[in-house]
C-alpha positions as CSV (number, residue, x, y, z in Angstrom):
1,X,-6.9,-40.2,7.9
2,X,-8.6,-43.3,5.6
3,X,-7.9,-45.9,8.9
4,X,-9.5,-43.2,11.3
5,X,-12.2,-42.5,8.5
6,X,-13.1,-46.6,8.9
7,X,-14.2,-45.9,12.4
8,X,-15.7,-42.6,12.5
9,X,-17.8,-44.1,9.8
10,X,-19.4,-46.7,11.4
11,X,-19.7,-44.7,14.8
12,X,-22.6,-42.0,15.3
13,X,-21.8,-38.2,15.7
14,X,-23.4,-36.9,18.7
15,X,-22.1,-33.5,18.1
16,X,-18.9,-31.4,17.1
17,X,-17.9,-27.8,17.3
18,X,-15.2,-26.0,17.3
19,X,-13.9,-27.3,21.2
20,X,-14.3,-30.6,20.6
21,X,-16.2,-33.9,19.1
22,X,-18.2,-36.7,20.7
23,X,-19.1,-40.2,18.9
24,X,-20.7,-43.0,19.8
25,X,-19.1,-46.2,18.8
26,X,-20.6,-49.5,19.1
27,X,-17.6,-51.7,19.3
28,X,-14.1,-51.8,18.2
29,X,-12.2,-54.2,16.5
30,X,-8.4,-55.0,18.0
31,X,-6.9,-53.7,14.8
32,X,-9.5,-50.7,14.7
33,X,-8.4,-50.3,18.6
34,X,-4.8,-50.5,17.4
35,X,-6.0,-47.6,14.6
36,X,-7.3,-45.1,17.4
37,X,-4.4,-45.8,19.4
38,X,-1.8,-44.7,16.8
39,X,-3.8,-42.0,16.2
40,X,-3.8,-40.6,19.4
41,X,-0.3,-41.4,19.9
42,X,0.7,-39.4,16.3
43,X,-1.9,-36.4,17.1
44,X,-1.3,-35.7,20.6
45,X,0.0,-32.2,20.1
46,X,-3.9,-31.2,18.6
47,X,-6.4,-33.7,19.8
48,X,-6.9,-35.6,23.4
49,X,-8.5,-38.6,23.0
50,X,-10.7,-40.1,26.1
51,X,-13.3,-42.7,26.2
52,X,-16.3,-43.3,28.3
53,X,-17.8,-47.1,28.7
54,X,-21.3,-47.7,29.0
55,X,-20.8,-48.1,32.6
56,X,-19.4,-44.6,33.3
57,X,-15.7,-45.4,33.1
58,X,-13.4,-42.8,31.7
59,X,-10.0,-43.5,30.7
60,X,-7.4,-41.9,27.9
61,X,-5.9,-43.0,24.6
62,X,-3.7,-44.9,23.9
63,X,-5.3,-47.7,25.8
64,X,-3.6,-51.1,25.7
65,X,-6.5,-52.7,27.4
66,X,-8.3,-53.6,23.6
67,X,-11.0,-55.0,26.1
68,X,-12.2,-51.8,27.3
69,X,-12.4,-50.9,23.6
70,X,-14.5,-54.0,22.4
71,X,-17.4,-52.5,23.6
72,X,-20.3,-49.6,23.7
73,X,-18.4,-46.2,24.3
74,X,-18.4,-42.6,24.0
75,X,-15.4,-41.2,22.0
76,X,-15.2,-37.3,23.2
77,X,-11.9,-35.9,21.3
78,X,-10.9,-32.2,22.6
79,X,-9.2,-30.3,20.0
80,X,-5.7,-28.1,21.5
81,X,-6.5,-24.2,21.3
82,X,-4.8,-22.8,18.4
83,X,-5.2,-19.3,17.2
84,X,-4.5,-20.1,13.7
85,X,-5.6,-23.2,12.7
86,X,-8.6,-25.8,13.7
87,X,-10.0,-29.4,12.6
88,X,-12.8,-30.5,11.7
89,X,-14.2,-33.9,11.9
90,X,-17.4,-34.3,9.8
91,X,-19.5,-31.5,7.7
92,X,-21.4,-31.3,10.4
93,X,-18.6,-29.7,13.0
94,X,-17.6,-27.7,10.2
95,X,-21.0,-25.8,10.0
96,X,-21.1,-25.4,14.0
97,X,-17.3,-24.1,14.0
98,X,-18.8,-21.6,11.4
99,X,-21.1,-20.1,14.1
100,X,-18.3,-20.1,17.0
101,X,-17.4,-15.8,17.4
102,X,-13.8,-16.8,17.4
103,X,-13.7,-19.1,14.0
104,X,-13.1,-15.5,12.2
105,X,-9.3,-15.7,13.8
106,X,-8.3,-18.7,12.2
107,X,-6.3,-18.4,9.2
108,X,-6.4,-22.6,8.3
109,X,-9.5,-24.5,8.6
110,X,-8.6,-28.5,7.8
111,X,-11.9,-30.3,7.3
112,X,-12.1,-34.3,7.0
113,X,-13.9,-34.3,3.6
114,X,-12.7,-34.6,-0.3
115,X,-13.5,-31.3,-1.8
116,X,-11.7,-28.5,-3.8
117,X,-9.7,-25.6,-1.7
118,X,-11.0,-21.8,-1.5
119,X,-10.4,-19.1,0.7
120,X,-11.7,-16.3,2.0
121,X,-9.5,-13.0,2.6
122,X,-7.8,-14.0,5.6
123,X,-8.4,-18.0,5.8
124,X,-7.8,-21.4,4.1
125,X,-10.2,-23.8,3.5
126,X,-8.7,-27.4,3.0
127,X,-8.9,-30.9,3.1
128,X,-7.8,-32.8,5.9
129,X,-5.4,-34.8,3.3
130,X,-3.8,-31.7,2.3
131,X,-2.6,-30.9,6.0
132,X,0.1,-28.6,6.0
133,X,2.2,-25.8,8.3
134,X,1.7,-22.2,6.2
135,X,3.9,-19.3,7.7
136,X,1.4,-16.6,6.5
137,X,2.8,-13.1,7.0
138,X,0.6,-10.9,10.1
139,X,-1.3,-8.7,8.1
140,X,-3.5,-6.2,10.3
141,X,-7.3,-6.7,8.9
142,X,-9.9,-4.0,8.7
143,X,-12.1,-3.3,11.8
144,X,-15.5,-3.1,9.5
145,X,-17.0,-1.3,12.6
146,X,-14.9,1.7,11.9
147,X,-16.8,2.6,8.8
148,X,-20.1,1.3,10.1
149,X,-22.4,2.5,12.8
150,X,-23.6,-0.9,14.7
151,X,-25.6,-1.2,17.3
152,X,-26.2,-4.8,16.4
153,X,-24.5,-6.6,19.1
154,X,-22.1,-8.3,17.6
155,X,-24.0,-9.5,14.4
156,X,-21.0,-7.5,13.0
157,X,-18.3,-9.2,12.7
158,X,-14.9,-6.9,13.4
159,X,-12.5,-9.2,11.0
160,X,-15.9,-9.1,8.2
161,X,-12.7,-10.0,5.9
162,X,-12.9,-13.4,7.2
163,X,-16.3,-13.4,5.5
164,X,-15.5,-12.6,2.2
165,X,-14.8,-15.2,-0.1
166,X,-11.2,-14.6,-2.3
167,X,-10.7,-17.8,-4.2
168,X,-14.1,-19.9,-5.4
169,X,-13.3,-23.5,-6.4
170,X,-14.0,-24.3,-9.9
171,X,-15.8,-27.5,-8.4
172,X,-18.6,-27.2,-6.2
173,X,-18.4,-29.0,-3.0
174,X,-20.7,-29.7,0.1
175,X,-18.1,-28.0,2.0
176,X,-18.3,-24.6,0.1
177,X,-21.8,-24.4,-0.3
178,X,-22.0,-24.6,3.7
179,X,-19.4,-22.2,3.5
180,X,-21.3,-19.9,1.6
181,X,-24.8,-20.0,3.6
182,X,-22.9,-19.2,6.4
183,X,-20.7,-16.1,4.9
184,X,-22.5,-14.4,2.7
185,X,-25.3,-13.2,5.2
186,X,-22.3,-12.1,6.8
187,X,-20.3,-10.1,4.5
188,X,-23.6,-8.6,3.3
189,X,-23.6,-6.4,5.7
190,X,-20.5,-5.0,4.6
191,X,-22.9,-3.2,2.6
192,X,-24.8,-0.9,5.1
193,X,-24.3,2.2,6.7
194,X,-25.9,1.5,9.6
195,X,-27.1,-1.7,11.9
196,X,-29.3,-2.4,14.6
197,X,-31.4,-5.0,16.1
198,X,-35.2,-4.5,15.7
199,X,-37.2,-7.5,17.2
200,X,-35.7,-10.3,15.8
201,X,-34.4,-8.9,12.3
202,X,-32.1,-6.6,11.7
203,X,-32.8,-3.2,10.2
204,X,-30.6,-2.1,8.0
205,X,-29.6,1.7,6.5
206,X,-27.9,2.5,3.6
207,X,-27.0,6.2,3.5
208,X,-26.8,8.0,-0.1
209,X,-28.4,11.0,-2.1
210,X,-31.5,8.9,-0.8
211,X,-31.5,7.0,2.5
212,X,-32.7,3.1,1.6
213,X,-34.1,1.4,4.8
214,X,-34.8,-2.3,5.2
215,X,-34.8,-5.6,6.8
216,X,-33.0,-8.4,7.3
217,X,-33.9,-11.9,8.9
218,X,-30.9,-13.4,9.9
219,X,-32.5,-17.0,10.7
220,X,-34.2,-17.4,7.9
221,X,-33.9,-20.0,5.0
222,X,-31.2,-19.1,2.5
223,X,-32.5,-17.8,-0.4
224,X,-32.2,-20.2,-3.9
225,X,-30.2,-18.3,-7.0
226,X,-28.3,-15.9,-5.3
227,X,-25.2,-14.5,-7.0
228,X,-22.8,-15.2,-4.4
229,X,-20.1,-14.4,-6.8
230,X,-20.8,-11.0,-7.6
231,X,-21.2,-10.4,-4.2
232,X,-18.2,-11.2,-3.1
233,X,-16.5,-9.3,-6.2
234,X,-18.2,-6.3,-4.5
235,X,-16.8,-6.5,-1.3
236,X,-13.4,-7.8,-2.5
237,X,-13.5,-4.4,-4.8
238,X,-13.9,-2.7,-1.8
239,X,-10.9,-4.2,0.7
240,X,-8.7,-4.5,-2.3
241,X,-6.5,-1.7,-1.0
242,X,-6.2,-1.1,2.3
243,X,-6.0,3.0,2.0
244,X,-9.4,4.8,1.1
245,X,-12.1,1.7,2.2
246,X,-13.9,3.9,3.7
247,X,-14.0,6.1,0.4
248,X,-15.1,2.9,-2.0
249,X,-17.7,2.1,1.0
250,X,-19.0,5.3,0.7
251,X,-19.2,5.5,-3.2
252,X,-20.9,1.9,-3.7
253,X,-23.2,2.5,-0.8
254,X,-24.0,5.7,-2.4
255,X,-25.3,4.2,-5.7
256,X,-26.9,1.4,-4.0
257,X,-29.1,3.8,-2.0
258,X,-30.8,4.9,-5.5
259,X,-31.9,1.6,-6.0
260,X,-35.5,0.2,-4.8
261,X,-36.1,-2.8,-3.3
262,X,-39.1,-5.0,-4.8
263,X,-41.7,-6.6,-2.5
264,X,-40.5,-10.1,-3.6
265,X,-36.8,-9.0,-2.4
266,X,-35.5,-9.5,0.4
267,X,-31.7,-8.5,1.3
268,X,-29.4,-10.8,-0.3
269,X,-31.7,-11.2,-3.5
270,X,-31.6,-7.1,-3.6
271,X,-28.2,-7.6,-3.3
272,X,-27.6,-10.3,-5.7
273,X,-30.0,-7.9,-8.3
274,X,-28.6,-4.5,-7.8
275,X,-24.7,-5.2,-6.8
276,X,-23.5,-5.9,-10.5
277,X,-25.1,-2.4,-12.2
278,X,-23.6,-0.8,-8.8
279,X,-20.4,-2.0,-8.8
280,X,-19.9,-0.6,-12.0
281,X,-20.9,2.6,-11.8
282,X,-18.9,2.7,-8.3
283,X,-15.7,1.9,-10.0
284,X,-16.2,4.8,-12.0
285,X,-16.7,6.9,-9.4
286,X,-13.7,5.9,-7.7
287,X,-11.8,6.6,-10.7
288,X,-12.5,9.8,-11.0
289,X,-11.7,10.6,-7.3
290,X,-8.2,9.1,-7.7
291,X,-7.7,11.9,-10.9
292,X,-9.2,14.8,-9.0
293,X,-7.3,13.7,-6.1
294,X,-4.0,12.9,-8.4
295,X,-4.8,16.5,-9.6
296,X,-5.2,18.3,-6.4
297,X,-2.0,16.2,-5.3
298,X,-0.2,17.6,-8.5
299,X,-1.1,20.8,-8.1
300,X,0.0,21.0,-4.5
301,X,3.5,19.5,-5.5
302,X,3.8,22.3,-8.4
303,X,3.1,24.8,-5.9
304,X,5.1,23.9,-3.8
305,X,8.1,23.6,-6.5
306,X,7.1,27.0,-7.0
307,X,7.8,28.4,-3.6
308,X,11.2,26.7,-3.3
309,X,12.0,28.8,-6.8
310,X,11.1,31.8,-5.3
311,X,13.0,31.0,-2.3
312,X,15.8,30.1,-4.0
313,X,15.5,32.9,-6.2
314,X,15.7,35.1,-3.1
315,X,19.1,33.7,-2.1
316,X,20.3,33.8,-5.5
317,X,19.5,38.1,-5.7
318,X,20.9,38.0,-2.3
319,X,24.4,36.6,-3.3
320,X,24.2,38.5,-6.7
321,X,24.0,41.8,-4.4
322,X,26.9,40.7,-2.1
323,X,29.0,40.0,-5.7
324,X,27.9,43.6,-6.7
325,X,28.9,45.5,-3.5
326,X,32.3,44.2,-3.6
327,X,32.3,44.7,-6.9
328,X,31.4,48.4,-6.4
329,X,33.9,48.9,-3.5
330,X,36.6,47.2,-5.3
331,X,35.9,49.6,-8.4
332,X,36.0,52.5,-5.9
333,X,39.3,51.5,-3.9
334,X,40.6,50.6,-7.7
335,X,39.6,54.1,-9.1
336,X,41.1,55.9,-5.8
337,X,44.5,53.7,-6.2
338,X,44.3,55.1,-10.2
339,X,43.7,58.8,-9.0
340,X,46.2,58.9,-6.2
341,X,48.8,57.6,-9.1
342,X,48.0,60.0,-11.8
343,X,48.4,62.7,-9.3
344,X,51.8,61.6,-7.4
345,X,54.5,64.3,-8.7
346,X,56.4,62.9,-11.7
347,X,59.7,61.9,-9.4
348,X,61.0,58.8,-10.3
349,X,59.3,55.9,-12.3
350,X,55.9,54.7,-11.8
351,X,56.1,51.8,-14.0
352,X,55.6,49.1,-11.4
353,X,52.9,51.0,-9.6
354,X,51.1,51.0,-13.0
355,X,51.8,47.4,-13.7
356,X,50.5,46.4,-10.5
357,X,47.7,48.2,-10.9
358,X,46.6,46.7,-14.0
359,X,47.5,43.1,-12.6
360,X,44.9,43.6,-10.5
361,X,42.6,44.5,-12.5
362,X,43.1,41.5,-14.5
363,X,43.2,39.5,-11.8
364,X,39.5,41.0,-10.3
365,X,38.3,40.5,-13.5
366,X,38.9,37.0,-13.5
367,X,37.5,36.4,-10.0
368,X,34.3,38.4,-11.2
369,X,33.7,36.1,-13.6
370,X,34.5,32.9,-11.5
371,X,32.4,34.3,-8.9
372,X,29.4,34.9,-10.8
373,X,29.2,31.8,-13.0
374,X,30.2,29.5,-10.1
375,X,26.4,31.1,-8.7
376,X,24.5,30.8,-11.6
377,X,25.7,27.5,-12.0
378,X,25.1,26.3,-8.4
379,X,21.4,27.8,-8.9
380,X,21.1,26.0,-12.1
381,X,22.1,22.8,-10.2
382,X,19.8,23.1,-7.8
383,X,16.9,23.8,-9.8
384,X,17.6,20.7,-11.9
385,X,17.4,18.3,-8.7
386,X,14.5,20.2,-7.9
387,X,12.7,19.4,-11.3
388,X,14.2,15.7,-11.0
389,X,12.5,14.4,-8.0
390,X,9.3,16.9,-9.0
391,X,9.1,14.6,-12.2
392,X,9.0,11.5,-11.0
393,X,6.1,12.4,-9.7
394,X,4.1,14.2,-12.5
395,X,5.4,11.0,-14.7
396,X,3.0,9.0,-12.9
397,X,0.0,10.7,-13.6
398,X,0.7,12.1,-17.7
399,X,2.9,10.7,-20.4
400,X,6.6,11.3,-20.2
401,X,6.3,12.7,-23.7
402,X,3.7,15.4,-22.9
403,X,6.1,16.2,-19.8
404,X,8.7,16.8,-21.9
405,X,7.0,19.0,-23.9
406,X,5.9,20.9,-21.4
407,X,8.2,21.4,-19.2
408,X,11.9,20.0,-20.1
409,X,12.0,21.3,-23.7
410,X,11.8,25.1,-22.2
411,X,13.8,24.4,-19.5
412,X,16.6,22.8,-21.8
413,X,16.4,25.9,-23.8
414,X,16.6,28.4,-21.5
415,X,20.1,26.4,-20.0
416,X,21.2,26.5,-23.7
417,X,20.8,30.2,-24.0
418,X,22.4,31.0,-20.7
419,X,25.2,28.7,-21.9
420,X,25.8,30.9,-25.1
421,X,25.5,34.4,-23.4
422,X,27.9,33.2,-20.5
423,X,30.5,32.2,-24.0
424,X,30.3,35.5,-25.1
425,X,30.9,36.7,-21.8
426,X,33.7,35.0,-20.7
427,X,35.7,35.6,-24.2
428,X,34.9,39.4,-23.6
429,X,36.2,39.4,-19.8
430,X,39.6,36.8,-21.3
431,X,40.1,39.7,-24.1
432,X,39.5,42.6,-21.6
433,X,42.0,40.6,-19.3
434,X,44.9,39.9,-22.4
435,X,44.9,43.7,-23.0
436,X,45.2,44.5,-18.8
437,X,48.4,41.5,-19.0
438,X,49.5,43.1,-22.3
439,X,49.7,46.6,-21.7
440,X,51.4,46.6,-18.1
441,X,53.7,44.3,-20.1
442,X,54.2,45.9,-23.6
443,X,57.4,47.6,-22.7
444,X,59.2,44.3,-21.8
445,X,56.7,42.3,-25.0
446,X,58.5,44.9,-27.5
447,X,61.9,44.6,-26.2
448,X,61.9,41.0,-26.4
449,X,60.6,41.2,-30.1
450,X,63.8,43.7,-30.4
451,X,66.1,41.2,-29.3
452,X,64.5,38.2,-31.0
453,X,64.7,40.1,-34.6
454,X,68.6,41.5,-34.2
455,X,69.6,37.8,-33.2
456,X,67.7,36.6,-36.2
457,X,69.1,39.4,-38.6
């Protein structure tokens, strides 16, 4: 760009925008014709270079008559379409892109000047020296007109994220500060409730616990000591996250409408005044909607935790009723075998009929017990997923210490105590089972001992 630089310098800009860029050039030199040549031999993919002589002739670059060159002409370069980037010759062609309706697509702007890179929220801003190919992910931007009743015709813009600057440079520039007179009246309205034209201002509406009307002159001089910067921490506050915009909108628009506007204000300087104290006050406003929100949330998930209980509760009686019928008609059929065996006349031995019977008794025992902690268990399981995933959410809103307190230490306790009574239980049912085993057995148990001692004797 410093050999092209050489001749655009010395040629006069007739006009630029974001199409295209006409100069008038006195007269080249053969190696300044040899300069615009290689340039329009390396740049033919985003510029098409044509010259007009003095005479009317038209003819494209690269030209290897230098003749034609050494001469008057008119330099008109079109710029190739491109939906994400666009070049700027001068300043100049920079501030009339500014005012095309489709600069706000672009996500790089190149400019030919030396100056420190910023960015809005959706767009680069660089120098032409720093020309380079970004793979920028798609991300969808915010249709301000959703949150926004216009009727301004078009003064809206529909990408107003565009608008907003994201990164200042530490260095002020030319380029910025054009930047800035042309984007801030812009994302102003960002501001506003609603829009619409009124003669040849706009009047603007901002909707609160008061309703603050005014108006807005969108051609006239940019006002001196405006605090761009705090406007543009306003709106960035407010597109920050792309979930509740239309909530911050609402709460900074709010606390602006309780401000008044002074007869020396107009709307940026009201802005520039009353934004700071605002923006504040907003924040905290916000934050308290995310906790009664985060509460609400909280309390929804706790109910529902507690309907899946009872739920499961339900399921649990259910199976502990099934477990206690059979239990009852085992019992009964048991009771009727033991009566029917009492009452058989004495002929012959009933010793295996007895031992039987008491086999199975031990034996229902046992599946009594399996049956009925394998359910409490299952139930315990399940509540202890439950509580697991219900956690990790209540852990993002109070301290894990506090959660423990209130809910795990009880609900580790409680498990604890089941744990013990279920000990007791099971060494009752084994003990109750060993004298079933023993005493359909003793007979044999004795006679063994018999043996064992006269061997030993």
């Amino acid at each position: 760009m410093e050999k092209i630089n050489t001749i655009l310098n010395k040629s006069q800009l007739k006009n630029e925008n974001i199409e295209q860029a006409l100069f008038s050039i006195n007269s080249l030199s053969y190696e300044e014709s040899i300069i615009l040549n290689t340039f329009s031999d390396e740049n033919s993919k985003n510029f098409r270079l044509m010259v007009t002589t003095e005479y009317g002739d038209e003819f494209k670059l690269p030209c290897t008559d230098h003749e034609q060159l050494n001469k008057p002409i008119d330099l008109l370069i079109t710029k190739t379409p491109s939906c994400s980037e666009i070049y700027f010759f001068t300043l100049k062609g920079f501030e009339n892109g500014l005012s095309h309706k489709s600069i706000d697509s672009r996500e790089n702007i190149f400019i030919n000047y030396e100056f420190e890179e910023f960015s809005s929220r959706t767009c680069k801003f660089k120098p032409w020296t720093k020309h380079e190919k970004n793979h920028s992910e798609e991300r969808k931007s915010i249709d301000a007109r959703k949150i926004i009743k216009d009727a301004s015709s078009g003064e809206l813009a529909s990408n107003i994220e565009f608008w907003i600057t994201h990164l200042e440079p530490h260095t002020p520039s030319n380029a910025y500060s054009l930047w800035l007179k042309k984007s801030i009246p812009k994302s102003s309205l960002i501001f506003c409730s609603e829009i619409w034209k009124e003669n040849q201002s706009l009047k603007l509406v901002i909707n609160g616990t008061k309703k603050l009307e005014t108006e807005f002159d969108t051609n006239a001089l940019y006002p001196d000591s405006i605090q761009e910067t705090k406007i543009n921490e306003a709106a960035n506050w407010m597109f920050d996250l792309e979930r509740e915009v239309d909530i911050r909108h609402l709460l900074l628009t709010t606390r602006l409408s309780n401000q008044q506007i002074k007869a020396s204000d107009n709307w940026l300087s009201f802005l520039s005044r009353t934004l700071p104290k605002c923006l504040e006050n907003a924040k905290n406003d916000y934050k308290a909607h995310v906790h009664s929100k985060t509460s609400e949330t909280l309390k929804a998930i706790a109910d529902i935790r507690k309907i899946i209980a009872e739920e499961s509760s339900k399921i649990i009686e259910r199976t502990h009723a099934l477990s206690a019928t059979l239990f009852r008609d085992i019992a009964i059929a048991f009771s009727a075998i033991s009566i029917r065996i009492i009452t058989i006349p004495a002929q012959g031995n009933l010793e295996t009929e007895k031992i039987i019977l008491l086999l199975l008794s031990a034996g229902w025992l046992l599946t009594s017990l399996k049956i009925t902690t394998k359910t409490n268990y299952l139930y315990i399981r399940s509540l202890t997923k439950s509580r697991f995933f219900w956690s990790r959410k209540v852990n993002t809103t109070i301290p894990i210490s506090e959660f423990k307190e209130l809910s795990k230490k009880p609900f580790k306790d409680a498990v604890s105590a089941y744990n013990n009574i279920r000990r007791v239980a099971e060494h009752t049912y084994f003990t109750s089972i060993f004298l079933l085993i023993f005493f359909a057995f003793y007979k044999h148990i004795f006679e063994f001992i018999k043996i064992i001692a006269s061997s030993t004797c």
